[in-house]
N, C-alpha and C positions, 0 to 999 in steps of 0.2 A: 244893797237895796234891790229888792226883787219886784216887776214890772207884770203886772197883771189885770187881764181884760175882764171884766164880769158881764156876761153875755145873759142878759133877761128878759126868758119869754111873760109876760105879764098876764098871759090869760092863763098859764097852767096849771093843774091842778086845783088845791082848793084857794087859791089867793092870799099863800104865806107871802109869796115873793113881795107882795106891796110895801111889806116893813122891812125890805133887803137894806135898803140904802141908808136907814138911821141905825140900822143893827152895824152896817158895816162900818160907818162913821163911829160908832163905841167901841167896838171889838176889836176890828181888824189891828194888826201888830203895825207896828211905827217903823218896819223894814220892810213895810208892803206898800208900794206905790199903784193902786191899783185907779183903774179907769170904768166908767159904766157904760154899756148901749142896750138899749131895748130891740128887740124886735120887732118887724111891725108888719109883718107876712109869713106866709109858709118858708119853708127853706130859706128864710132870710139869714138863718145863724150859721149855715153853711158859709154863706157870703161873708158877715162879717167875718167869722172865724178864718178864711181863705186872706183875705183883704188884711189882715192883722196878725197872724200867727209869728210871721220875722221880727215883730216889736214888740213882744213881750216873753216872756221867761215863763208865761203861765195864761191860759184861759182857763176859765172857770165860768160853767154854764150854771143858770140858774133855772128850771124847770123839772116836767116831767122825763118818763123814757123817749118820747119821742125826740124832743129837744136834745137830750141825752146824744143822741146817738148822731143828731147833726152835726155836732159839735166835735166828737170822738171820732167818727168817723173821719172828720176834714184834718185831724194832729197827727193820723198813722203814717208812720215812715217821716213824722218832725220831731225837731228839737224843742218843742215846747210842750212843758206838761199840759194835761188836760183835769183840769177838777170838777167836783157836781157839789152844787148846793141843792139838796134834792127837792121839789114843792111839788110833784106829783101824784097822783093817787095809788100808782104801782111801785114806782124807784125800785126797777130790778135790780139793775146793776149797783146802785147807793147801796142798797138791801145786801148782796151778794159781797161787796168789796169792805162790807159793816164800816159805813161812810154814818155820820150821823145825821138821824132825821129833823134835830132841831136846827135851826137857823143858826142860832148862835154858836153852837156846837159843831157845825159844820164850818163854819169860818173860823175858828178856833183850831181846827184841825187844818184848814188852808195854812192859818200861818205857820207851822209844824211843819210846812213842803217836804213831807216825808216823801219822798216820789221812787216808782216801780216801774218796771218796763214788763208791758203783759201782751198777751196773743191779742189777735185782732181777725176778721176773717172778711173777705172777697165773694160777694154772691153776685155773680156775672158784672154786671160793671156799675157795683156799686159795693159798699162796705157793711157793716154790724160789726156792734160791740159782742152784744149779749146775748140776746133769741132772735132768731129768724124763723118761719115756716111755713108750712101748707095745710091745708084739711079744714077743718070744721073752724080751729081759731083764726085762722086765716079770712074764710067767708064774717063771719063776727067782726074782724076787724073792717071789714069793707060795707057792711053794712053799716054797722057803728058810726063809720065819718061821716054817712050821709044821713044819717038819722038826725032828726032836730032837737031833742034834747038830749044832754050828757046825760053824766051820774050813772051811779051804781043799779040804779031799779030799772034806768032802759038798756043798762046790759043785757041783765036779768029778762029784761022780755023779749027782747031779740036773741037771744040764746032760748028759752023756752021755746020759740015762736020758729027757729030755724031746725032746733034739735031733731024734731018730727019729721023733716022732708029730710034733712043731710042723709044722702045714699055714700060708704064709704066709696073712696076713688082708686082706681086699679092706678099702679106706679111702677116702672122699671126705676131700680135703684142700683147705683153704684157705689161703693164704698172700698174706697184705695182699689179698686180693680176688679172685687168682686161685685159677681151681678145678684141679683137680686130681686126676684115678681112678688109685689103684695098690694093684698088692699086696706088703706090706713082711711081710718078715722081721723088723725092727725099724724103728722109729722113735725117734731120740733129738731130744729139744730142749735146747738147753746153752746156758747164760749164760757157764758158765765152759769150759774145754776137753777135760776127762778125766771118765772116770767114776770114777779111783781110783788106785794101784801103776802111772804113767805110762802108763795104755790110754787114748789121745788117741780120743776119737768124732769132737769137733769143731775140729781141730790150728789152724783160724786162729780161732778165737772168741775173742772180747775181752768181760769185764763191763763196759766203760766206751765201748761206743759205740752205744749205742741201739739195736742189735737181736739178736735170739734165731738163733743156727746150729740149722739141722734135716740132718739126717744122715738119710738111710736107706737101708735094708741089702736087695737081694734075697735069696730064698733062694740057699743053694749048697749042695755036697755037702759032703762032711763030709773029706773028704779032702783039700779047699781050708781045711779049716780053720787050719792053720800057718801058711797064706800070709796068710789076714788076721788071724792074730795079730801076724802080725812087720808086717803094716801099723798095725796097731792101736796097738803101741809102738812103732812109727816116724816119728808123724806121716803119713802117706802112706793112713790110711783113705779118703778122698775119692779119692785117684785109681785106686778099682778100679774094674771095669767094673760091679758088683754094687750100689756107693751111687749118691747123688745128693744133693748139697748143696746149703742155700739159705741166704738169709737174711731176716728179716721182724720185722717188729714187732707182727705179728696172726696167728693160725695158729689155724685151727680142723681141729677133726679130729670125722670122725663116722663112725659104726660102731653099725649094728641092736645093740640090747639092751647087753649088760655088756661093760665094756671095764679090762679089767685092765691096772692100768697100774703106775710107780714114781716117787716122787721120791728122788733122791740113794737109790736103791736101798734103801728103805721101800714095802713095797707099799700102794695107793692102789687102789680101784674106781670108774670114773664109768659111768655110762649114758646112750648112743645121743648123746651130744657133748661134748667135749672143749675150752674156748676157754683160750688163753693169748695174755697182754701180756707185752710189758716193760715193766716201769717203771723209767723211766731216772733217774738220779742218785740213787737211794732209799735208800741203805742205808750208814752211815758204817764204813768196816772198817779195822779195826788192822793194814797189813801191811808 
């Protein structure tokens, strides 16, 4: 009998998760002893997941990436897997580990407890699964929280609306020891390969070989924008003339004063440096 928490943020994404608990009641397999909690604040699935990881053989969150990565981030370095039932509107990481998007489908594959032990990475003192960064998606993401309504079309406008003013940002960059002067339009660091709805940043990254893909973006005109979106869902971002791709397993970033940045598309603030690891073999995932 395998013991497992389902951790449900109830407002994520577009509100699959409401019919979690009659799907899991029909589906879930008869060797899964599993338990429910909702969330019911920010960072709340950190806590439970902290508060309960010793008691079960398995959590399994049920939300967006943000939620995602509370959850995953609090298993690195435990003995308990870490599962997604994905209900958000990006599911990088679901998307990347090809977790399935239906409800039923993804509990299906819970009871399966296929489980993997994959990289994990450390950005100053705190964790990421999947994407972390800086630059233009970064500002986006920090406007975005504070913006009063969700959804796709007030992306869209605060991305329109910011694109105009974003001057790119000069960066000293280290990567395993090499240094590094430029000035990015973005900066991604990815463990896993998308940031979401198949937009590949980093199309060959793998979580399971010891090091972090860094993507970054010059600026462009805004007229080229189609063409690196259709790179962007095509796998083929790395081959514009505007990125530059690496790979590392140390990568520090510094930048005078406040450096607004994102994980899994959460915004985050560090000031004047930036260090991230991987930490390789760290994290047991259900996929």
């Amino acid at each position: 009998m395998k013991k497992v928490l389902y951790i449900i943020n109830p407002i994520s994404g577009i509100g699959k998760q409401k019919i979690l608990e009659k799907l899991l009641a029909k589906y879930s397999a008869k060797n899964i002893d599993y338990t429910i909690k909702y969330t019911k604040y920010a960072k709340h699935a950190i806590e439970l997941t902290t508060q309960n990881s010793n008691n079960f053989d398995a959590i399994i969150v049920v939300g967006g990436d943000g939620s995602v990565n509370e959850v995953g981030q609090s298993l690195i370095n435990s003995n308990t897997a870490f599962g997604i039932i994905p209900t958000g509107s990006g599911n990088g990481l679901a998307r990347h580990l090809k977790i399935p998007l239906k409800i039923k489908d993804a509990i299906l594959n819970i009871n399966n407890f296929n489980v993997v032990t994959l990289d994990s990475a450390s950005i100053n003192n705190t964790f990421f699964i999947n994407v972390a960064g800086i630059g233009f998606d970064a500002l986006i993401a920090h406007k975005f929280a504070k913006y009063g309504k969700r959804g796709f079309s007030s992306y869209i406008r605060i991305t329109s609306k910011e694109f105009k003013k974003f001057k790119a940002q000069k960066i000293n960059l280290s990567i395993d020891g090499n240094k590094i002067n430029d000035e990015v339009f973005l900066l991604s660091i990815a463990n896993g390969s998308q940031f979401g709805n198949n937009a590949y940043i980093a199309p060959t990254a793998s979580m399971s070989d010891g090091e972090l893909n860094i993507t970054t973006l010059k600026k462009f005109p805004l007229i080229s924008a189609p063409k690196l979106a259709y790179k962007l869902f095509t796998k083929k971002i790395d081959k514009l003339k505007i990125a530059k791709a690496y790979k590392a397993k140390h990568i520090v970033i510094e930048q005078k004063g406040e450096i607004l940045a994102h994980i899994d598309g959460e915004p985050i603030t560090f000031f004047d440096k930036i260090e991230i690891n991987i930490i390789p073999n760290s994290l047991k995932i259900i996929i």
